[in-house]
MDTraj code that builds the backbone (N, CA, C; nanometers):
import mdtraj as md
import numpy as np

residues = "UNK UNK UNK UNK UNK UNK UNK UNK UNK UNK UNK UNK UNK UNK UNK UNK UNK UNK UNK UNK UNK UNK UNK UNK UNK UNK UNK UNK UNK UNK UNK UNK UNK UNK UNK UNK UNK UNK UNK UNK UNK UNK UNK UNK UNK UNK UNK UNK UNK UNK UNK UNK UNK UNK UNK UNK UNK UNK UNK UNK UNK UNK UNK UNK UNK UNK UNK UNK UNK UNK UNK UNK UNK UNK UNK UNK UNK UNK UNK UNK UNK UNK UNK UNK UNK UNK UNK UNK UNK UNK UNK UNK UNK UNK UNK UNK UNK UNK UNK UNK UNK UNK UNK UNK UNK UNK UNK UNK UNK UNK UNK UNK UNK UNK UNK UNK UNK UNK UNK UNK UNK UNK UNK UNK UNK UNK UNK UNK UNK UNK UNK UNK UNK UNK UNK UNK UNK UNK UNK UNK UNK UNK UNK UNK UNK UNK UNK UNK UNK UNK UNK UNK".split()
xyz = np.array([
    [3.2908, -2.0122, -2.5328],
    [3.2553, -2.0603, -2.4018],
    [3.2220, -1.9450, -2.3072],
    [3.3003, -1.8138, -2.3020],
    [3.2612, -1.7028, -2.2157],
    [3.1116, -1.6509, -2.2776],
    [3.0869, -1.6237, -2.3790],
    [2.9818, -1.5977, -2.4429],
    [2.8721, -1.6776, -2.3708],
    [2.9015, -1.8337, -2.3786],
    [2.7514, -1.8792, -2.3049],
    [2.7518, -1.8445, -2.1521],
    [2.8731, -1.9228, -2.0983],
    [2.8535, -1.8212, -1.9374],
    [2.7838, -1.7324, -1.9051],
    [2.8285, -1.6062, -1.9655],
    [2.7497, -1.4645, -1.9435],
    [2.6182, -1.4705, -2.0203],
    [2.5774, -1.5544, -2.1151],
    [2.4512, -1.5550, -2.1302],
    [2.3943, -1.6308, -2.0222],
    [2.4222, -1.7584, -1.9975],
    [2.3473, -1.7903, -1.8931],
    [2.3388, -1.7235, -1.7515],
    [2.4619, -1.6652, -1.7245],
    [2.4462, -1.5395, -1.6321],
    [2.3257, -1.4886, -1.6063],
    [2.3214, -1.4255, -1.7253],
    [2.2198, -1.2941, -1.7931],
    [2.0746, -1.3148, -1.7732],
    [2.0705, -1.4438, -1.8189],
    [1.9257, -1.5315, -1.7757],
    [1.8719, -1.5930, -1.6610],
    [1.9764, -1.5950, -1.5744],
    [1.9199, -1.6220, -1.4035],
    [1.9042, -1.4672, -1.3591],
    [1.9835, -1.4077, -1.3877],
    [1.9386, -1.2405, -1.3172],
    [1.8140, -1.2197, -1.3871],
    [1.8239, -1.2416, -1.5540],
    [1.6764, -1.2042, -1.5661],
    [1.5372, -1.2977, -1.4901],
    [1.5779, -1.3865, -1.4824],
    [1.4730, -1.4589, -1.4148],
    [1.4184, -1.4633, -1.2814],
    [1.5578, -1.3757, -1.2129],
    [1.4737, -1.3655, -1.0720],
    [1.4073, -1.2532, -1.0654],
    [1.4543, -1.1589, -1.0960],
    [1.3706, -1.0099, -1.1573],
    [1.2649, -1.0056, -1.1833],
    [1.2503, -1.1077, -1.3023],
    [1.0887, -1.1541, -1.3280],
    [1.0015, -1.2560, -1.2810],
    [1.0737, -1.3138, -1.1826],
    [0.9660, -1.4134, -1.0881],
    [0.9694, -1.3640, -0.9593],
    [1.0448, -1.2360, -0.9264],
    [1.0526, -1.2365, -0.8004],
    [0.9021, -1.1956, -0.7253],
    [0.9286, -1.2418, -0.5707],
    [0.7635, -1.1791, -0.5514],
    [0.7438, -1.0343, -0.5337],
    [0.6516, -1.0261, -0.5737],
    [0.6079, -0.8638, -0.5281],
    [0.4710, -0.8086, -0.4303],
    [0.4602, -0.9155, -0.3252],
    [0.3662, -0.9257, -0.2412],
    [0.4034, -0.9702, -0.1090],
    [0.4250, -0.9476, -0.0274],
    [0.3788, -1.0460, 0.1379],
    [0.2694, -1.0832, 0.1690],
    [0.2940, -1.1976, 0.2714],
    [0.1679, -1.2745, 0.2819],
    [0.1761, -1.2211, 0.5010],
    [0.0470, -1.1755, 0.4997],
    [0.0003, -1.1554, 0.6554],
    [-0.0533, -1.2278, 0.7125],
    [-0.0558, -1.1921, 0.8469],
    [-0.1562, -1.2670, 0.9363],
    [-0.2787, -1.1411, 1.0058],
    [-0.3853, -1.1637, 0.9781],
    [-0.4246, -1.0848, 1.0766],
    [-0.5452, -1.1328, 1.1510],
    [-0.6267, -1.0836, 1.2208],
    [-0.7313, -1.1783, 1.3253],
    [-0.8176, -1.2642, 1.2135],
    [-0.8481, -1.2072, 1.1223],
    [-0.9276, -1.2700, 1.0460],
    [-0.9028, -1.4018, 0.9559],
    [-0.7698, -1.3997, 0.9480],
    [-0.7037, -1.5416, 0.8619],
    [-0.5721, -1.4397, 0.7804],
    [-0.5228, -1.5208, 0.6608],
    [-0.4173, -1.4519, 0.6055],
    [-0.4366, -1.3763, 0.5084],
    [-0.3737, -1.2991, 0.4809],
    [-0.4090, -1.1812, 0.3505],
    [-0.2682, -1.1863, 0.2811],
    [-0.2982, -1.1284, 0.1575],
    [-0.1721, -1.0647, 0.0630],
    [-0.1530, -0.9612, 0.0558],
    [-0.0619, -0.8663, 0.1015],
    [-0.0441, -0.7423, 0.0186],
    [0.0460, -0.6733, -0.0617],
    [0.0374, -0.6052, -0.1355],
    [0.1556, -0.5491, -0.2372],
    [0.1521, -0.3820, -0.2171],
    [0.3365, -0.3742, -0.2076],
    [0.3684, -0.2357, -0.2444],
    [0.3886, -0.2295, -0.3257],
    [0.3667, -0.2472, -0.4485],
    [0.3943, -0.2474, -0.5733],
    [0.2586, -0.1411, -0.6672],
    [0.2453, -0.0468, -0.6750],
    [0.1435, 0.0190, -0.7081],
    [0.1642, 0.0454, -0.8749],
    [0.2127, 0.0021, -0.9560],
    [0.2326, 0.0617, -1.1090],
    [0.1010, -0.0202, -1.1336],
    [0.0179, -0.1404, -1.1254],
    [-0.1070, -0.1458, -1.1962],
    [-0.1901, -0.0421, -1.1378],
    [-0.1995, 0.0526, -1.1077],
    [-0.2769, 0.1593, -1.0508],
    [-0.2651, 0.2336, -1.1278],
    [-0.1537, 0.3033, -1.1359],
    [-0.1191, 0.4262, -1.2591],
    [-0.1442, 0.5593, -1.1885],
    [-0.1827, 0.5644, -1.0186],
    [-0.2107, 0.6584, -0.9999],
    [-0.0788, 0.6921, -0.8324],
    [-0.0602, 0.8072, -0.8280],
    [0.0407, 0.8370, -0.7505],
    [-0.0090, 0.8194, -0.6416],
    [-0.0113, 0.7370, -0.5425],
    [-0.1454, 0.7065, -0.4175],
    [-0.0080, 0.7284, -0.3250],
    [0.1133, 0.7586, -0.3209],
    [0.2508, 0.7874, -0.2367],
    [0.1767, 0.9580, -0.1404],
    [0.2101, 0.9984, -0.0560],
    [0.2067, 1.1160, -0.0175],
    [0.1277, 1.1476, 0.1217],
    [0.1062, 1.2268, 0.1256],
    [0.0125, 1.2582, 0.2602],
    [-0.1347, 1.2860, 0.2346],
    [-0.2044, 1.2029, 0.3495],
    [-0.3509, 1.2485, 0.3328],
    [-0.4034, 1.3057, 0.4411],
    [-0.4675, 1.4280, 0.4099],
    [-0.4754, 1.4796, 0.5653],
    [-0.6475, 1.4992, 0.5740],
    [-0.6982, 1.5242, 0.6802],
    [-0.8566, 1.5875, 0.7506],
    [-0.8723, 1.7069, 0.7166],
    [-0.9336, 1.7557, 0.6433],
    [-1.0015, 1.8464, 0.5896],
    [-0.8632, 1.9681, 0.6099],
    [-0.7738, 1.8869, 0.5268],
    [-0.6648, 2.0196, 0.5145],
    [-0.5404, 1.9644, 0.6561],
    [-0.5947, 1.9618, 0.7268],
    [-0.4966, 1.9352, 0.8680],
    [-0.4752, 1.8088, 0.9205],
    [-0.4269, 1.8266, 1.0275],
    [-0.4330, 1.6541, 1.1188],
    [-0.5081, 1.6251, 1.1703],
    [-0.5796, 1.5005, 1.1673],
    [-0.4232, 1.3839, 1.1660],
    [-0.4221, 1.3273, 1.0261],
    [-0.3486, 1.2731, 1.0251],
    [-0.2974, 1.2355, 0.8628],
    [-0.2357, 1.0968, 0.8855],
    [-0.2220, 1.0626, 0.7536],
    [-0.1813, 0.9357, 0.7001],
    [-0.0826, 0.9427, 0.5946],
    [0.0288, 0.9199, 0.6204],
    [0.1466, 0.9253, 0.5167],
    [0.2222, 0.7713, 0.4576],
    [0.1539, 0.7956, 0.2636],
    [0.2131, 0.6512, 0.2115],
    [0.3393, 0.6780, 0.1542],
    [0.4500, 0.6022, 0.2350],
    [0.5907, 0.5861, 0.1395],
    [0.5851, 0.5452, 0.0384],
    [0.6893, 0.5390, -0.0257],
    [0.7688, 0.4465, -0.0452],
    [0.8144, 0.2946, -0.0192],
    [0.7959, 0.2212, -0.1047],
    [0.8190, 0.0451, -0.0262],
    [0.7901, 0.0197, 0.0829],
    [0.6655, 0.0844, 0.0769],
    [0.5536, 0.0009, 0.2244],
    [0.5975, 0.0671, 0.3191],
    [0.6256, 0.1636, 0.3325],
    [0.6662, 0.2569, 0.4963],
    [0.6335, 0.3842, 0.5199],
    [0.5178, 0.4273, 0.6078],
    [0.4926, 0.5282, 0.6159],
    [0.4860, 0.5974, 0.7811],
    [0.3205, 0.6467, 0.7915],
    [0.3046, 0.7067, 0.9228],
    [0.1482, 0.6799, 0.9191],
    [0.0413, 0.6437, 1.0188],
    [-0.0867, 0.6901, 1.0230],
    [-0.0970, 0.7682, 1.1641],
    [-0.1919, 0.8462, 1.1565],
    [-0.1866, 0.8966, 1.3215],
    [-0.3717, 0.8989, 1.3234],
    [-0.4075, 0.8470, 1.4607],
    [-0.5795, 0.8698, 1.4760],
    [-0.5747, 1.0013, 1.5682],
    [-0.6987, 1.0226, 1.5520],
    [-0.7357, 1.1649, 1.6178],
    [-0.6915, 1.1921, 1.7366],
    [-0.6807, 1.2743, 1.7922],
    [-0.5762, 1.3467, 1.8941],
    [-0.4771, 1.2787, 1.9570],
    [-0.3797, 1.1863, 1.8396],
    [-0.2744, 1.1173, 1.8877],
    [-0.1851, 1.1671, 1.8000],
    [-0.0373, 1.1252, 1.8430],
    [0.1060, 1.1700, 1.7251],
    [0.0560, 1.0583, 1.6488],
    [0.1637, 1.1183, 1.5055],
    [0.2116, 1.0264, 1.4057],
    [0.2531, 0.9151, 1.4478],
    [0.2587, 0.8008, 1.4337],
    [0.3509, 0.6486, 1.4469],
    [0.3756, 0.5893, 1.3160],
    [0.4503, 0.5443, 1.3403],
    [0.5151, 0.4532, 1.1893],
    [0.4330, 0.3444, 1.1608],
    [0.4200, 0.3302, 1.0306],
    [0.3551, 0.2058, 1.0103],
    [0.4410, 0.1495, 0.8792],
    [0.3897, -0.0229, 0.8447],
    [0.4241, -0.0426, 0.7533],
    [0.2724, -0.0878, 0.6382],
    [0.2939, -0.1016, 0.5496],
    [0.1375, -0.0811, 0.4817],
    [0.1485, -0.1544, 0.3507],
    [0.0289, -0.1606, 0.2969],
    [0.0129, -0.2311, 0.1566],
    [-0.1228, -0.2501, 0.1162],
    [-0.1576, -0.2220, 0.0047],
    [-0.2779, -0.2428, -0.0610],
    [-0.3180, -0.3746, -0.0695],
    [-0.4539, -0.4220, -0.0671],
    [-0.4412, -0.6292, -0.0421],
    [-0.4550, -0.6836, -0.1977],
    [-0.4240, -0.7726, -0.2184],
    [-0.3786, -0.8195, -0.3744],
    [-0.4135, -0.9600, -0.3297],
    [-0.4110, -1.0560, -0.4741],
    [-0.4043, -1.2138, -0.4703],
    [-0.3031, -1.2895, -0.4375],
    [-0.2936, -1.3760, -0.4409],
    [-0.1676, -1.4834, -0.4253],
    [-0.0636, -1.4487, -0.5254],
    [-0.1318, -1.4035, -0.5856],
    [0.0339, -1.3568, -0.7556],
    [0.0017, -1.2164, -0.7891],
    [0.0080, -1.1678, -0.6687],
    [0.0136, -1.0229, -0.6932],
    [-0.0713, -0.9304, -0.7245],
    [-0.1942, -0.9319, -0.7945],
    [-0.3102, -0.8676, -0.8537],
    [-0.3288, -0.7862, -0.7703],
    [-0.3911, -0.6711, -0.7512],
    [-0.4616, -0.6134, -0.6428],
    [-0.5817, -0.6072, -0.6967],
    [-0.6497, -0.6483, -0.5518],
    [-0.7819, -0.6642, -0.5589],
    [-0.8324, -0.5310, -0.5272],
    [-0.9911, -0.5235, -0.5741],
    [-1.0575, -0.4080, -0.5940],
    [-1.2134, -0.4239, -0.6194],
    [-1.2669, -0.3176, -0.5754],
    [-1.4135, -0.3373, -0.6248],
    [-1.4241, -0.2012, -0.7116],
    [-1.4752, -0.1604, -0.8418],
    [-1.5008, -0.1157, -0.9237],
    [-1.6346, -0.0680, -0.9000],
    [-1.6658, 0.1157, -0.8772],
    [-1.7758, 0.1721, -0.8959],
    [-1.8510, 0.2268, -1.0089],
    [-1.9219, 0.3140, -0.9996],
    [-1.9204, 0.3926, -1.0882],
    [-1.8432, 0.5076, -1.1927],
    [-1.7953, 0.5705, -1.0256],
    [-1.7109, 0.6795, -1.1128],
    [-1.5906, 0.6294, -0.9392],
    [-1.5689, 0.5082, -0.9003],
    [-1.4841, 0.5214, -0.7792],
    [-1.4479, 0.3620, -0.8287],
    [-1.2952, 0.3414, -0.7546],
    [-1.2411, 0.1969, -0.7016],
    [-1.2097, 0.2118, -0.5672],
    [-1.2570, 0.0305, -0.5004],
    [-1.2066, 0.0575, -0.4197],
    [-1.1212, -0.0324, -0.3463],
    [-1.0128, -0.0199, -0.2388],
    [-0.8931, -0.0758, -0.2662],
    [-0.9047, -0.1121, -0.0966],
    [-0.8574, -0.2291, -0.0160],
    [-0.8550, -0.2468, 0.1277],
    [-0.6759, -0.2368, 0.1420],
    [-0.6978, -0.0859, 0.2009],
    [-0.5054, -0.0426, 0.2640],
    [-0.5343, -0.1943, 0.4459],
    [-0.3948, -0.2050, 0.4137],
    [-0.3801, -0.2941, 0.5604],
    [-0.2290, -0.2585, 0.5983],
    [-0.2251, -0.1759, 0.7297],
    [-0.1205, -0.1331, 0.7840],
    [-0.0585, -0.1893, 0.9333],
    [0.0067, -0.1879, 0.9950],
    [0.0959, -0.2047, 1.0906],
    [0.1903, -0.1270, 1.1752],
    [0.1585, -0.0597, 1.2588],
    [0.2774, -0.0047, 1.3710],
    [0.3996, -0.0916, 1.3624],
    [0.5009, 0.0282, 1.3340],
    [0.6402, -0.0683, 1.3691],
    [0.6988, -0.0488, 1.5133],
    [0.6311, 0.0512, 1.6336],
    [0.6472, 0.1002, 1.7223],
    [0.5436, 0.0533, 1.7924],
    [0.6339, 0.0348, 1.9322],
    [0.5248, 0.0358, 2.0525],
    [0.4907, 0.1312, 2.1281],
    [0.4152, 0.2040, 2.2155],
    [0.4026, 0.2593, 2.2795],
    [0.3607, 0.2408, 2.4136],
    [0.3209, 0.3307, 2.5101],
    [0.3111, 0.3038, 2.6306],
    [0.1302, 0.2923, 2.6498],
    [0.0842, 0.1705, 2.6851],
    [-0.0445, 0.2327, 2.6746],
    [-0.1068, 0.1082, 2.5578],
    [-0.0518, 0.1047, 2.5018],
    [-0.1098, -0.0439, 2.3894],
    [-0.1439, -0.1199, 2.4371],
    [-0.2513, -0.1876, 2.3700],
    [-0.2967, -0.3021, 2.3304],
    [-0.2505, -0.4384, 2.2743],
    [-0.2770, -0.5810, 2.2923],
    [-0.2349, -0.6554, 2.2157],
    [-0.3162, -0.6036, 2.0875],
    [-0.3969, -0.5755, 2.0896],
    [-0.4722, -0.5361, 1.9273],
    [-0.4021, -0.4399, 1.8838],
    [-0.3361, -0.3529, 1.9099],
    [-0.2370, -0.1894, 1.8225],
    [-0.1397, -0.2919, 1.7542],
    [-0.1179, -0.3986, 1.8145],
    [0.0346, -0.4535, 1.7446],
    [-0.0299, -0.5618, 1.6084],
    [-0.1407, -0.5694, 1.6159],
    [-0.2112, -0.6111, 1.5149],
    [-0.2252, -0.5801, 1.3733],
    [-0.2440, -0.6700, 1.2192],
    [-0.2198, -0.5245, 1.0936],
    [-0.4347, -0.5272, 1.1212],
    [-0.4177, -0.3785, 1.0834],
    [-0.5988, -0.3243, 1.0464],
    [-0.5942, -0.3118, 0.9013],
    [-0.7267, -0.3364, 0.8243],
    [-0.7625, -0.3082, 0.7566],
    [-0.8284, -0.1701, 0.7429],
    [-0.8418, -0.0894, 0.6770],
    [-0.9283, 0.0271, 0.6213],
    [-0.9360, 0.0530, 0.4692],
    [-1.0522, 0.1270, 0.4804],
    [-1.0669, 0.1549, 0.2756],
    [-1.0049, 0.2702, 0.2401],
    [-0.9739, 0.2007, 0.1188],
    [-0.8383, 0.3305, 0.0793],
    [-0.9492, 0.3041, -0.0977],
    [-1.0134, 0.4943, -0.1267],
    [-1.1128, 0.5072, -0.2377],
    [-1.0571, 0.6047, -0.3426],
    [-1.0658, 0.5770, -0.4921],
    [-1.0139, 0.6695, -0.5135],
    [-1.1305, 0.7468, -0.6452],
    [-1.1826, 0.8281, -0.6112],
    [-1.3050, 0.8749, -0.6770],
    [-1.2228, 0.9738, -0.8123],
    [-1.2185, 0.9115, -0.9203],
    [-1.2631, 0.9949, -1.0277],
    [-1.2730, 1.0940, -1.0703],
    [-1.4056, 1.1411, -1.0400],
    [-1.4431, 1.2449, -1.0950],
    [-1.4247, 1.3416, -0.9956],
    [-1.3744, 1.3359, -0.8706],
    [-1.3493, 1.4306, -0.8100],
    [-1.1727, 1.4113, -0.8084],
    [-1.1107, 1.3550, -0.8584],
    [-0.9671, 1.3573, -0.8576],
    [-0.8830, 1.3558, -0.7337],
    [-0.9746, 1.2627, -0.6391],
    [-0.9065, 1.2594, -0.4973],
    [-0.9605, 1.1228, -0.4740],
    [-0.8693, 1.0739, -0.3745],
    [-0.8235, 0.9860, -0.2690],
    [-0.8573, 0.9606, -0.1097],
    [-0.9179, 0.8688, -0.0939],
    [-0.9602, 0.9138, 0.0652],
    [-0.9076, 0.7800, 0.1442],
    [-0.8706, 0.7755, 0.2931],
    [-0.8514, 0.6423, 0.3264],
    [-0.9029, 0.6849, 0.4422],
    [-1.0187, 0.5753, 0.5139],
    [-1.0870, 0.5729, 0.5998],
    [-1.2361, 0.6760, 0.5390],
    [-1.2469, 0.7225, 0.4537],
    [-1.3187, 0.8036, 0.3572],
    [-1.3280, 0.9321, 0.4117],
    [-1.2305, 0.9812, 0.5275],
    [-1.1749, 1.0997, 0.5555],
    [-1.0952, 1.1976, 0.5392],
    [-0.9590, 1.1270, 0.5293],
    [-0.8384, 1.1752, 0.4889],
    [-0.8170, 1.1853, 0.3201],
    [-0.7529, 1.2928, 0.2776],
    [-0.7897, 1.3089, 0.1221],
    [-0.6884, 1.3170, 0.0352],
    [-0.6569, 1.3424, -0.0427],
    [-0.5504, 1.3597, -0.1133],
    [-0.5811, 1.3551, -0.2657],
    [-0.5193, 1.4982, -0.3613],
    [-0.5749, 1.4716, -0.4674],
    [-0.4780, 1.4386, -0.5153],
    [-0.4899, 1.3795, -0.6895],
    [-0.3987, 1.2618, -0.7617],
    [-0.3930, 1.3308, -0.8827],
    [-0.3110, 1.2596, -0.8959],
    [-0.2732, 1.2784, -1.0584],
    [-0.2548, 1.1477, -1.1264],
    [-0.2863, 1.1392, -1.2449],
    [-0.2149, 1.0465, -1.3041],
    [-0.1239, 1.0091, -1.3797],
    [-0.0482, 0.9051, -1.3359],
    [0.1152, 0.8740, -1.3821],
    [0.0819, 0.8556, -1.5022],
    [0.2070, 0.9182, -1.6098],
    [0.2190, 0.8650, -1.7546],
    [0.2308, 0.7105, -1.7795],
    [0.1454, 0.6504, -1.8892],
    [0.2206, 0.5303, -1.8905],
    [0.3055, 0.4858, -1.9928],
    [0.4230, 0.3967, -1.9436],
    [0.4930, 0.4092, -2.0526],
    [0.5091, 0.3157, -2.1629],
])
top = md.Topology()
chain = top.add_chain()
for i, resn in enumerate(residues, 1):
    res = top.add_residue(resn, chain, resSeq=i)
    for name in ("N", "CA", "C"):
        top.add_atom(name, md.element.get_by_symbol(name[0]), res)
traj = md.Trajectory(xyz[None], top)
């Protein structure tokens, strides 16, 4: 009798694990979107800082959707972020030649003095990741070169 218990245990933990979601669903002016922090169908380390030709301003991707973007001659602010995906997670993409390309959609978690109802809004921008040059661009400015993750 303990034997089945802990198996059936075993099988609701496994099951939420494997159904759990791995996406949020947004709002933004345009209607609703999906996005996922979940980057392993990528295979590529897209985490880190991307900066302007070497310097600031920059764009920094966490960890579980939390980073920083900053626009030109402003500070860093926090954002929260995610690549846009389907209803079950996929991330969507358009496929180039030697490039993919991926719509980042981020969010200020901060207000400032001086905002807009639109700053508190999520934006879209293109987040590209070219190939053959082994870099990363989002807004097709900010850069960052990559590597690619082993798979296992």
């Amino acid at each position: 009798m303990k034997v089945k218990n802990l198996f059936c245990v075993a099988l609701v933990l496994f099951s939420f694990k494997s159904f759990s979601q791995n996406w949020d669903k947004i709002e933004a002016k345009d209607g609703m979107h999906y996005i996922s922090h979940y980057m392993q169908n990528i295979n590529l380390d897209i985490l880190g800082k991307y900066t302007f030709n070497g310097q600031e301003p920059v764009v920094e991707l966490n960890e579980y959707g939390t980073g920083f973007y900053q626009l030109h001659d402003q500070l860093k602010r926090p954002i929260i972020w995610g690549l846009e995906c389907d209803e079950y997670g996929a991330l969507k993409f358009k496929k180039g030649f030697d490039n993919a390309k991926y719509i980042l959609w981020y969010q200020y978690t901060t207000k400032q003095e001086g905002d807009s109802e639109d700053d508190a809004n999520w934006k879209s921008v293109d987040f590209t990741i070219h190939f053959n040059k082994g870099k990363m661009f989002i807004q097709g400015e900010r850069s960052k070169d990559y590597k690619e993750l082993k798979t296992k």
